[in-house]
N, C-alpha and C positions, 0 to 999 in steps of 0.2 A: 276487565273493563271494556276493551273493546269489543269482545265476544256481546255484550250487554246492547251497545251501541250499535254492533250489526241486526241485532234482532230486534229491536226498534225499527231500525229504518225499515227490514224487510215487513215487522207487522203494520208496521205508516201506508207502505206502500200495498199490501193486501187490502186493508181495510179500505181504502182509498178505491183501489179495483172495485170491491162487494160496494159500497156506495154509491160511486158514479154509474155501476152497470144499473142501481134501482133505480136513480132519477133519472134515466133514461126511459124507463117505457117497460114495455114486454124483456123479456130474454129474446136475445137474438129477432128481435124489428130491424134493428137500424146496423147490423152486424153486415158486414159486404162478407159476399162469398166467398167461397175459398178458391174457387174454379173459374175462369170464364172463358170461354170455349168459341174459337171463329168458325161459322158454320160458311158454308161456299152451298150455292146454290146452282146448278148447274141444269141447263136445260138439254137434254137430248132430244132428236127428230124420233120421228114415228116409228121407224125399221127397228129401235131398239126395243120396242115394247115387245114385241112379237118371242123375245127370248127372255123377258126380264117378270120379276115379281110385281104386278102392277096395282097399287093401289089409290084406288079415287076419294077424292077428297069434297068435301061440298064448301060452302060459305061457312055454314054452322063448324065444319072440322077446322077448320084456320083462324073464327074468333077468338078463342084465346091465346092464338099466336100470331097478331097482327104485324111482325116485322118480316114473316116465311111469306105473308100472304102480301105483303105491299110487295115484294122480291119476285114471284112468282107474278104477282100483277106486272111488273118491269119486262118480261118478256115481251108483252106487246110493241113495245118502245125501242125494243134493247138494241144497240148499234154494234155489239159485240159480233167479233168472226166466227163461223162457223167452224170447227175443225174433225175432223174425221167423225162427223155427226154431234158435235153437243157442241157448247158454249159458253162459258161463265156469265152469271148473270147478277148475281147481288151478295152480299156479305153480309154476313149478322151478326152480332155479338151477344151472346148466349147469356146472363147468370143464371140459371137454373140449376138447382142440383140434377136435373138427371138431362142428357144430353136429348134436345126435341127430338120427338120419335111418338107416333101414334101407338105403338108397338103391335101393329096388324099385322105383321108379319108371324108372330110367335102366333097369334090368336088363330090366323088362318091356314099356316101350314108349318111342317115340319121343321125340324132345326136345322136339320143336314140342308135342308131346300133352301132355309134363310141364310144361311151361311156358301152355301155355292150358287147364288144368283144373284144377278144385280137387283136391285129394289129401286122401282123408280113411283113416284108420285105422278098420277094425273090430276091435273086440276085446269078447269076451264079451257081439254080438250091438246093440254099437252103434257110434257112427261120434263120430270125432273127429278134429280136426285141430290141427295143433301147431305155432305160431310161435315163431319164436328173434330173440330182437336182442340184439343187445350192450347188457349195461348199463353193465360199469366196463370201461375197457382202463388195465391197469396197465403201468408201464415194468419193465424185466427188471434 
C-alpha cells in the first residue's frame, strides 16, 4: 500500500514538472543558466602590445556585447592605479553558455601561439584583456 502511495506522489509530481515546463513557453526561455561567470576587464599601457596577441575590435565587434564595451568605454574615466602597467577596470557578469571571446585568436594563429601569449584586445586605441571564471554554477 505504501509502495502505491509513493508512486503517485512521485507521478503527481512528474506530471506536474511536463505541465508547468508547457505553460511556460519554449523549452528552456525562461530557464537561468547553469554558469555565470565574473569577467575582470583589465586595461594594460602600450609597452604590452609589442609582446602580446593583439586583436582589434571596431563598434560593430562590441554590439552584441554591450556590457565589454560600456567597460572598456570606462577607461576614459577610470580613477583606478596604475600597477606594473595595467589596471582593473570594470566587472561583468557573464550568463552566456560560452565564456565572451571573439575566438580570433584560433582563426588567426596557431594554438601553441594562443596558448603562450598574452591576448589583449585593442579597442578605441587601447589594450585590454579580459578574464572569465565561474562564479556561481547553479543546478538545472
Amino acid at each position: 500500500m505504501c509502495i502505491l502511495i509513493l508512486v503517485g506522489i512521485i507521478g503527481v509530481y512528474l506530471l506536474y514538472g511536463l505541465v508547468s515546463r508547457d505553460m511556460t513557453g519554449i523549452p528552456g526561455e525562461n530557464e537561468i543558466p547553469e554558469t555565470v561567470f565574473r569577467c575582470f576587464i583589465i586595461e594594460y599601457n602600450q609597452s604590452f602590445a609589442k609582446d602580446a596577441l593583439v586583436f582589434h575590435l571596431t563598434d560593430a565587434d562590441l554590439e552584441v556585447y554591450p556590457e565589454y564595451r560600456r567597460g572598456m568605454e570606462n577607461a576614459n574615466t577610470s580613477t583606478m592605479e596604475w600597477r606594473d602597467g595595467k589596471r582593473y577596470i570594470y566587472e561583468v557578469q557573464d550568463y552566456s553558455e560560452q565564456l565572451w571571446s571573439f575566438n580570433l585568436c584560433i582563426e588567426n594563429n596557431s594554438r601553441s601561439d594562443c596558448l603562450s601569449h598574452l591576448k589583449l584586445y585593442e579597442y578605441q586605441g587601447r589594450y585590454f584583456e579580459i578574464r572569465c571564471i565561474p562564479s556561481q554554477v547553479r543546478s538545472r
